[in-house]
N, C-alpha and C positions, 0 to 999 in steps of 0.2 A: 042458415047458420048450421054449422055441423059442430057436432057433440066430440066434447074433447075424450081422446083415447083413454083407455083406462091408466095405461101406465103412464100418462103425464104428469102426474107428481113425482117422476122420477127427473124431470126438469126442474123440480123448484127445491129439491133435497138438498139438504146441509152438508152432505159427502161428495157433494160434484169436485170433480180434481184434488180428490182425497186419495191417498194412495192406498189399493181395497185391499192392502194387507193388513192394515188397521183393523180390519171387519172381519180379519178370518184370525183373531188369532191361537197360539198355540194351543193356550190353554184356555176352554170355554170360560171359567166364571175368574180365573184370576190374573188373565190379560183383557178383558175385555172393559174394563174401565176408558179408557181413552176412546174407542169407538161409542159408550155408552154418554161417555160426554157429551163428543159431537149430536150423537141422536136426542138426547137432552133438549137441544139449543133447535134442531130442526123443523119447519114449519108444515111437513108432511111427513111425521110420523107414522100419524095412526092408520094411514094409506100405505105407509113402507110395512108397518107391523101386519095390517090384514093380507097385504099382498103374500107374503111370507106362509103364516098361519092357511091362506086358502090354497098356497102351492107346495106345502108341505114342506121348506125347506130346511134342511136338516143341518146344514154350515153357517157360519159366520152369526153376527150380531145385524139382527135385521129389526129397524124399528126400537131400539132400544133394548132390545130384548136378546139373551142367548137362547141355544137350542133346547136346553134344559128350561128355561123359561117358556119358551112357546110348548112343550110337552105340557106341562102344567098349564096354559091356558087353554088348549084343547081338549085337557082332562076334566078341566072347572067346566070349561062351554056344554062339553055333554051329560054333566052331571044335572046341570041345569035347564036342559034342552026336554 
């Protein structure tokens, strides 16, 4: 049996044929509600959120989260680290 790819939870995401302008939008924290909803409701979050945080992504709403939000969680991680 072979071990599934790391990015395979990008098959089982809640934003499949979502149109990914939803996830980038204009203004980080005061368009971002609609893509935060869908992340909400999806059953591979905390796998969209870490992939994000370990690849430093700096656009869109990844995981439920905006860019300002993941700054803040890589500030808390190393405080506690």
């Amino acid at each position: 049996m072979t071990a599934p790819s790391p990015a395979s939870w990008r098959k089982l995401a809640a934003c499949q044929g979502i149109d990914p302008e939803v996830f980038y939008p204009a203004s980080d924290e005061d368009e971002a509600w609609e893509a935060k909803a869908i992340c909400a409701e999806c059953p591979v979050r905390q796998a969209c959120l870490e992939h994000a945080l370990a690849n430093r992504e700096r656009e869109g709403v990844w995981g439920g989260t905006t860019e300002r939000e993941r700054r803040r969680i890589h500030r808390q991680r190393r405080k506690s680290a």
